[in-house]
Each structure stands twice: as C-alpha cells, then as structure tokens.
C-alpha positions as CSV (number, residue, x, y, z in Angstrom):
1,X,280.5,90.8,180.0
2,X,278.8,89.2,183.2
3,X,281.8,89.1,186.3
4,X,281.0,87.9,189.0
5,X,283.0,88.2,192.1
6,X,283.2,86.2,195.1
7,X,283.9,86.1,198.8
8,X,284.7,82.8,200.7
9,X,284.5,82.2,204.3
10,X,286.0,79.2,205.5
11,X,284.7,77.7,208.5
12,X,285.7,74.9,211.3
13,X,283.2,74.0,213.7
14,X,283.3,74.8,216.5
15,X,287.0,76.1,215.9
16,X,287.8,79.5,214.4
17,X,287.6,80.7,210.9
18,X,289.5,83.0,208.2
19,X,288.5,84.8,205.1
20,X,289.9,84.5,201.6
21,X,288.7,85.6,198.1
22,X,287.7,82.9,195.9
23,X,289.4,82.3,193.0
24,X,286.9,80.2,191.0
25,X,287.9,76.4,190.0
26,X,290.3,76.8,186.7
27,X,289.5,75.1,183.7
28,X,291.1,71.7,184.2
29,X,292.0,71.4,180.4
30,X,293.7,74.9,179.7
31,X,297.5,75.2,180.9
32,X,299.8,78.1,180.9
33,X,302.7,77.2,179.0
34,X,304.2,80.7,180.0
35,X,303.2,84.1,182.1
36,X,304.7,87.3,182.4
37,X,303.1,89.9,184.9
38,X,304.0,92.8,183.6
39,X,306.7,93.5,186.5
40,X,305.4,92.5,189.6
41,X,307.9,89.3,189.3
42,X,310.8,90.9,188.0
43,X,313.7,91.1,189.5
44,X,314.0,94.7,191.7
45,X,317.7,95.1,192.4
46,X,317.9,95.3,188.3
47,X,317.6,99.0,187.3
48,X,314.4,100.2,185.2
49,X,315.1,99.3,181.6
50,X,317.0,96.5,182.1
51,X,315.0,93.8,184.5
52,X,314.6,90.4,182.9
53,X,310.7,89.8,182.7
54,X,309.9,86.7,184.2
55,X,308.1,84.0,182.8
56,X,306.2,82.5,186.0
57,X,305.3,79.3,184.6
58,X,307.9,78.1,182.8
59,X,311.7,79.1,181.9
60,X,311.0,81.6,179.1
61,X,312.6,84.9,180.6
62,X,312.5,87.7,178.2
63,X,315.1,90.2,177.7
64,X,314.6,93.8,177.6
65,X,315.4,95.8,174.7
66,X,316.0,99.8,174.3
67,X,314.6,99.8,178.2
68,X,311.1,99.2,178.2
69,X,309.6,100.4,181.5
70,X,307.4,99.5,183.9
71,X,305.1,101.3,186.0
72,X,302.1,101.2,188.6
73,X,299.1,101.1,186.6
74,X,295.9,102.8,185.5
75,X,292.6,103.5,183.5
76,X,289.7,105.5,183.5
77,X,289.1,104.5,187.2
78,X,292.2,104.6,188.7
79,X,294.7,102.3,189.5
80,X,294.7,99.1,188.0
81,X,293.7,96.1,189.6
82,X,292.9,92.4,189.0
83,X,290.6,90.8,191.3
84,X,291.1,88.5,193.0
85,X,293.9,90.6,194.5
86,X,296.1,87.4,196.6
87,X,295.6,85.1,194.2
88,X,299.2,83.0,193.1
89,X,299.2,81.9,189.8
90,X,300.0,78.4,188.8
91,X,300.2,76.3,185.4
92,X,296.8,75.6,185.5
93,X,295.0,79.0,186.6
94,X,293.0,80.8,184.5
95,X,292.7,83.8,187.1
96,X,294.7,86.6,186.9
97,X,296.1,87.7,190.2
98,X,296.0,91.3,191.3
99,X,298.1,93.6,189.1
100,X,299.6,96.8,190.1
101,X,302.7,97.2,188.1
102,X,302.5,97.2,183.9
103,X,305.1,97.9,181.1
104,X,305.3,101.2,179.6
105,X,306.5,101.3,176.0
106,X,307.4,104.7,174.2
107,X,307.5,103.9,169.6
108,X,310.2,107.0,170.1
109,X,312.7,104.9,171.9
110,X,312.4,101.0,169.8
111,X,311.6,99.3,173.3
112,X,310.5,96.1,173.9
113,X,311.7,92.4,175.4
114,X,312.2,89.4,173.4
115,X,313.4,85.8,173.6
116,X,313.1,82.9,171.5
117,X,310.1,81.7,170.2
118,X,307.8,79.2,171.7
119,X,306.3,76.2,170.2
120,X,304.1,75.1,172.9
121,X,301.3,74.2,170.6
122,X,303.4,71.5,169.1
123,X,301.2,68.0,168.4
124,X,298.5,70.4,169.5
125,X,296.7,72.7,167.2
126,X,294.4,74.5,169.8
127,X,296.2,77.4,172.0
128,X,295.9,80.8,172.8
129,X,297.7,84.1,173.4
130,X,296.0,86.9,175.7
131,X,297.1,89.9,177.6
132,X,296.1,93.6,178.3
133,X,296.5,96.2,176.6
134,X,295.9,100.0,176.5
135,X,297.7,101.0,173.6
136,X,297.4,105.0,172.9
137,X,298.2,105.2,169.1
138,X,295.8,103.3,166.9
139,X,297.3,104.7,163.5
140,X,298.8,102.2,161.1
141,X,300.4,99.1,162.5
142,X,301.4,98.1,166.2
143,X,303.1,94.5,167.8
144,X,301.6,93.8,170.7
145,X,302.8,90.2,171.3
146,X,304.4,88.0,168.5
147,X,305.3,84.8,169.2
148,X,307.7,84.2,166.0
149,X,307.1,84.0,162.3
150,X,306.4,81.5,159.3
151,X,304.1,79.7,161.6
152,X,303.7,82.3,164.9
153,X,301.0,83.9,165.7
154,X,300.4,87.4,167.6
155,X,297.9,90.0,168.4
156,X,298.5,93.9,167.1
157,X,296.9,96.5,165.9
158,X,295.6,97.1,162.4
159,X,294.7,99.7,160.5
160,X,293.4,101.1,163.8
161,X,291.6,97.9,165.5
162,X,292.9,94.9,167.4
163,X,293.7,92.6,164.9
164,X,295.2,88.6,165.4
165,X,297.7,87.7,163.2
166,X,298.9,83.8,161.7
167,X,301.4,83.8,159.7
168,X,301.2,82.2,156.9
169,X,297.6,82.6,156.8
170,X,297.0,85.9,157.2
171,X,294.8,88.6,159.7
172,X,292.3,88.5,161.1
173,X,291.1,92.4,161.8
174,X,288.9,92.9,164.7
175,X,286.2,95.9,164.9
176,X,287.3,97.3,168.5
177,X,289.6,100.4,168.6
178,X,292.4,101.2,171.2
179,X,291.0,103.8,173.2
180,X,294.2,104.0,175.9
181,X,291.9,102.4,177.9
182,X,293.0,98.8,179.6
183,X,291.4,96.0,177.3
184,X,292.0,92.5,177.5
185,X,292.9,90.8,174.3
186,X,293.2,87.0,173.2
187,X,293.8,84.9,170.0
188,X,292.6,81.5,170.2
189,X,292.5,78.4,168.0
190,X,290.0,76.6,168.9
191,X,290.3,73.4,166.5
192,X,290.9,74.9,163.6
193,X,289.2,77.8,163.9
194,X,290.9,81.3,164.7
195,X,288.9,83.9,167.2
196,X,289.6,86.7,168.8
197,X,288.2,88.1,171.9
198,X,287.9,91.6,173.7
199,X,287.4,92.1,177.1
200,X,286.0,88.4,177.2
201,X,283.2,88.8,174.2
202,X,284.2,86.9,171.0
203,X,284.8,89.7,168.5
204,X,285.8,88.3,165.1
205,X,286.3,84.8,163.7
206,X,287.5,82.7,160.8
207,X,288.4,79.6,159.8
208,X,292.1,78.6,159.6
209,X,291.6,77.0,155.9
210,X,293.8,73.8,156.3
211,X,296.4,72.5,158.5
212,X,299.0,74.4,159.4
213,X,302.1,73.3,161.7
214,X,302.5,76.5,164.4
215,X,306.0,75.8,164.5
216,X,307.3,79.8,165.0
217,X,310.8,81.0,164.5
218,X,312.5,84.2,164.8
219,X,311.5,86.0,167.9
220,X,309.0,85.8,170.9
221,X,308.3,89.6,171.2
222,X,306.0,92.1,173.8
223,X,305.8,95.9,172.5
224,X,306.5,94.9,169.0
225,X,306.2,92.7,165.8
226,X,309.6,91.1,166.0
227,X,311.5,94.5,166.6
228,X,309.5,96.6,163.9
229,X,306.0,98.3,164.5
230,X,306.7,99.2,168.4
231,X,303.1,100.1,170.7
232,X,302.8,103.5,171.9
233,X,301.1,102.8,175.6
234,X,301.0,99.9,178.2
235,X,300.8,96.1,178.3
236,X,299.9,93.4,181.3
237,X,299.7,89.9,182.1
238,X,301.1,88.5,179.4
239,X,300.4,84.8,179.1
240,X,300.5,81.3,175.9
241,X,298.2,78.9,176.8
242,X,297.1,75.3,175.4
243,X,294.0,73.5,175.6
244,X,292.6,70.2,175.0
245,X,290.2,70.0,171.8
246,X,286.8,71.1,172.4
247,X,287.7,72.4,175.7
248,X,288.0,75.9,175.3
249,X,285.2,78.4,177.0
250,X,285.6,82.1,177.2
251,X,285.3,81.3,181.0
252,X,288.8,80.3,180.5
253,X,290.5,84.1,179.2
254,X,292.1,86.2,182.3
255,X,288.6,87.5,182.6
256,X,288.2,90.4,184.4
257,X,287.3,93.8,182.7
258,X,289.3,96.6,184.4
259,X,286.3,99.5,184.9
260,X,284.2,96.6,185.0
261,X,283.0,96.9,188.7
262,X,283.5,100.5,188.8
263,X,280.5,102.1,187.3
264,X,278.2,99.2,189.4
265,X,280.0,100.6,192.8
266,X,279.1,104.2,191.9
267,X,275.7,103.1,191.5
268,X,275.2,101.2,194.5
269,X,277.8,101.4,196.8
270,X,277.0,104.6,199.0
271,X,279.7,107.2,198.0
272,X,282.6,105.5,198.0
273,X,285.6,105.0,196.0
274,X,286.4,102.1,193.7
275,X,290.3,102.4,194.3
276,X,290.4,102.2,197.8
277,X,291.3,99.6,200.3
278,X,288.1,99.5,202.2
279,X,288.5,95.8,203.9
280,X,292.2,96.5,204.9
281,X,293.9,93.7,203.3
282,X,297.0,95.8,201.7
283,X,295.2,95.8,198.3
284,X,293.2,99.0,197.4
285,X,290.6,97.0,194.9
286,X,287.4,98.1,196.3
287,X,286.5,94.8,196.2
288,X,284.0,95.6,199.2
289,X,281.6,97.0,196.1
290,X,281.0,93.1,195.2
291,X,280.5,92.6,198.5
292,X,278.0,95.8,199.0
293,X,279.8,96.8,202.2
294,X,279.7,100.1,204.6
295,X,282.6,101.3,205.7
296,X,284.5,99.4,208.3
297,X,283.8,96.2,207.0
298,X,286.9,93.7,207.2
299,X,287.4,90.5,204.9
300,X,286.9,88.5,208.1
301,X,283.2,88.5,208.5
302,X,283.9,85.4,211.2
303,X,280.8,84.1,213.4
304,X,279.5,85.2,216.5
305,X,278.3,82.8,219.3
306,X,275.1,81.3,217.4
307,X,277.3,80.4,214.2
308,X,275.8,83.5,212.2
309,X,277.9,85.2,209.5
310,X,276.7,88.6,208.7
311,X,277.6,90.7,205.6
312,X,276.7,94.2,205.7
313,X,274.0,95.8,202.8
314,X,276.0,99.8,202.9
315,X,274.4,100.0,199.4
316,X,271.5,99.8,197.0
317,X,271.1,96.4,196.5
318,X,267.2,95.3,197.6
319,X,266.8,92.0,199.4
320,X,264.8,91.1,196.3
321,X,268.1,90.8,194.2
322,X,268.5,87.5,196.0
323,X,269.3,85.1,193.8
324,X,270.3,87.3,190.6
325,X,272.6,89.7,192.2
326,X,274.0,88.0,194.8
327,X,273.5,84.7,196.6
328,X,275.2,83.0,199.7
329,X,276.5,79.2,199.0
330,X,277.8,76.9,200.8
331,X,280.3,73.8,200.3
332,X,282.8,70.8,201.5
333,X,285.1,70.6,199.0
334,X,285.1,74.1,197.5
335,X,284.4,72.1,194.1
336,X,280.9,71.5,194.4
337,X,278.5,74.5,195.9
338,X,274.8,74.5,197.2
339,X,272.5,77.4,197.1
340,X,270.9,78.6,200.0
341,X,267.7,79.7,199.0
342,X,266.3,83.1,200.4
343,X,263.9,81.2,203.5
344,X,266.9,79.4,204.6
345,X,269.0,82.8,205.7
346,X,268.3,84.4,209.1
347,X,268.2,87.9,207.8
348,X,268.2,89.9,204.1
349,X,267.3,93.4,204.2
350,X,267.7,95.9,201.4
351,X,270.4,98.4,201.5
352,X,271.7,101.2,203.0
353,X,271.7,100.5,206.4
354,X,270.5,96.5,205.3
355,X,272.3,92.9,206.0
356,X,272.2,89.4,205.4
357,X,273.1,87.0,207.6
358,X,273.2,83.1,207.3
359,X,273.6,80.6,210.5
360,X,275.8,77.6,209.9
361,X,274.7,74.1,210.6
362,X,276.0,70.7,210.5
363,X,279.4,69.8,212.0
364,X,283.2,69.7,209.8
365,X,284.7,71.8,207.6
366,X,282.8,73.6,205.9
367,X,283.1,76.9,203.3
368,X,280.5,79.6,203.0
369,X,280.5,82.2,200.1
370,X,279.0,85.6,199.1
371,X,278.6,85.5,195.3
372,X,277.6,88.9,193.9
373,X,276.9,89.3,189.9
374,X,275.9,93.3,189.8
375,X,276.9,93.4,186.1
C-alpha cells in the first residue's frame, strides 16, 4: 500500500507562522455514523473493565461485558501509532487520529462490549464497517465486530483468515491470516457488491445476489459474534460508515498500515528509532522519518529573514527522488495544491548531511507542505 505522509506549514506574510500535520481532505461523500477509539475517549475515573466505550460520533455508547481491557498499544515496531498524531476526528473524517490506547480481550474470560444494533445503512444499501485488529488465535471462529443479525453484518475470523460476514447471505472468507500483528480490516458494500479489504488492498469480493434490507437486530458487538466466538488479542478504532453510491474509494478506509513507515525509516533515516518523539510534539510517532529529518529537528520549520523554509535531508533520500518521493506544494485554500517543480526551490541536496529549502513569494495567507511517499 502507497502512504504518503505529509507536513504543512502554514504561513502569513509578513506575520509569523505555525506547523501542523496535514490531515488530507476527507472524502466528502463517506460519513461516520459511529467511532469508538479503542479507549482513548473513555471515561478515566471508571475502573478497567467497566469504562463505557464511547462512540465519538454519535450516541451509541457500548457497554462492557466480563471486563474487557484496554491497554497502550503495540506491534512488531513498537508502540502503536496512527499518523497523523493531533488529528480530531469528526463525522466526516476518514483519518484516523493518533492511537495509543487499544482493547485487550482474553476468549478465557467471555469479554467484550455491546449495545444495540445499528441500522445506519437504512434507505442506503452502500456502508462499511472497519477497524484494527491483531488477533492472536486464528483457530476456528472469532467475532471481531458484529453489528446484529438476520440482516447485520461483521467482520471475524474464519477457518483461520479474516472473513466478512452478511447475514442472510452468507461469508465471505478472505485469504489473509491473523498473525498478532496490527491489520486493518473493512467490509464494504459498495452497490451491491460485498468487499473486503486488508491493510487498504481489496482482498476478496462477491456479489450480494439480490436486495437485501440491512435492517440488524440482536446486538452490536466488539470482541465477539453477539456474545459467542470471543477474539483472543487486541482491537482499535472501531468505526460504521455510509457512503453515497459510486462514491466509495479505498482512499476512504482509516488508511494507515501500522509498520508501514517503519522498515522505510530503517532504511533511510540515519539510525534512528521509529517510536520516538524526535520533533517534540508529545507524540513519539517518528513521524520525522516522512519528513527525512536529523535529529533536532522541530515541527516548526518557520522562515528566516528571506522567507525560506528549510527541511533538513538527515537520511538517504537523493535530491533526485524529487518529485516521486517527496515534493514541496504549495496552496490558498488547503483544497487545491500546486507543485513546485525542482528549478523553482532554492536548495535540494541529497542526504545525510543534505536539505531542501523553498523561498515563499507572493503576499496573504498562504500554506506550504512537505509530501513524502517513501513506500
């Protein structure tokens, strides 16, 4: 899966500036009916085992059951994070925010939360249902989230792979394996046909074989299949979406791939560490890799007196990966952005020990962005 990551710079002139992370523009047509985060929005005076998880974009709380847990997270790399790390999710984001709490769920103990079911997807036969997942046990059957029954839909696993389920139609079974490893997940009907992604690539697919109403019943269920077949692992970000028809692109999944950026920092990013909070926000991303910064670079890049912003090339990137892997851009609106082609900077030199460095022109607001794609 390409990711591509971004920096923004915002900048005033001839007043000062501040940094941000770009979110990307969210898919205008796709809204989150409901969210759960997995515990950072939970309420913390509650004990563990018995916080409410809350739904952030709507009013479906879910209750816990046999006292689920949550925890800070991991994989393969380390700590588990979402980039962009500030981002605040609203009803029409596609973008996960960062992530450093997940629910832990042990078969042994019957946890899980529930509430009712939700028919979002009522008058509308195109929705979704996505998390992540790094479920340990891959033998037999396992609920990851249901949302009700004669109707519902969910994702699981099956006979040892990721499977979608519609009930009343029956499985679809997917060809990628739990490994304990974060993944992220999604069932989507896109117009009457059923697909199911991992870690943003369209796995398996099927037709749904006539109209169906997707009115669920029972329960809306995370760790389990309506309180039966209960996940051995963790689960994140939990969210039901709807779209208009035709409208759906993979673009519009949660789509980062934890370990994703990892094995492209190793490569390239002089030594250091994936998990650690290099630009000093509070947020120990290594987001800096997508940047290709040394050490002791902040997210304020800011200007000096000639209107030049200057990013730092600590890595391996060569100045001839302008343009592929990363490119500076600039915009009004932060809808629409130009590209600054490689004789309009002031400096790109190859890394370690390189930078590149663009002068600002013009007069207003203006918004200037380092996108990197290493993948």
């Amino acid at each position: 899966m390409n990711t591509a990551q971004n920096k923004l710079l915002k900048i005033i002139l001839p007043a000062s500036c501040f940094a941000s992370f770009l979110v990307g523009n969210a898919h205008a047509t796709v809204t989150n009916v409901a969210y759960w985060r997995g515990g950072e929005n939970d309420f913390p005076e509650a004990p563990q085992g018995s916080r409410i998880t809350v739904d952030i974009a709507g009013s479906n709380n879910l209750q816990p059951w046999n006292k689920p847990q949550s925890t800070p997270g991991y994989n393969q790399f380390g700590p588990y994070y979402l980039i962009p790390a500030n981002y605040t999710v609203g009803v029409n984001a596609t973008r996960a925010p960062g992530s450093s709490v997940n629910w832990a769920f042990d078969p042994g103990a019957e946890n899980t939360f529930f509430g009712p079911p939700i028919n979002a997807n009522a008058g509308n036969a195109n929705w979704g249902i996505q998390c992540y997942d790094a479920t340990q046990d891959a033998n037999g059957q396992r609920g990851i989230v249901f949302n009700g029954t004669d109707g519902g839909y969910g994702l699981f696993v099956y006979n040892g792979f990721y499977s979608g389920i519609v009930n009343g139609v029956g499985i679809l079974q997917g060809t990628v394996a739990p490994d304990g490893n974060w993944h992220n997940i999604a069932l989507v009907n896109d117009n009457g046909v059923v697909k199911l992604f991992i870690d943003g690539v369209l796995n398996v697919s099927a037709p749904l074989g006539g109209s169906k109403p997707f009115t669920a019943n029972d329960y809306f269920t995370i760790g389990s299949a309506k309180f039966q077949n209960f996940v051995s692992g963790s689960i994140d970000e939990v969210r039901l979406f709807t779209f208009e028809v035709g409208a759906f692109e993979p673009e519009d999944l949660l789509d980062y791939v934890p370990g994703a950026y990892a094995s492209w920092a190793t490569a390239n990013a002089g030594g250091q560490t994936a998990n650690l909070d290099w630009d000093n926000d509070g947020v120990p991303n290594g987001v800096e890799y997508f940047m290709n910064a040394a050490p002791g670079f902040t997210a304020n890049p800011g200007l000096d007196g000639s209107n030049k912003v200057t990013w730092i090339n600590g890595g391996n990137i060569p100045r001839t990966g302008y343009g592929t892997k990363f490119m500076v851009q600039t915009s009004s609106d932060l809808v629409t952005w130009e590209d600054v082609s490689d004789s309009g900077l002031e400096d790109n030199t190859s890394g370690p020990g390189g930078s590149l460095s663009y002068i600002v022109t013009g007069e207003g607001k203006q918004f200037v962005r380092l996108k990197v794609t290493p993948n």
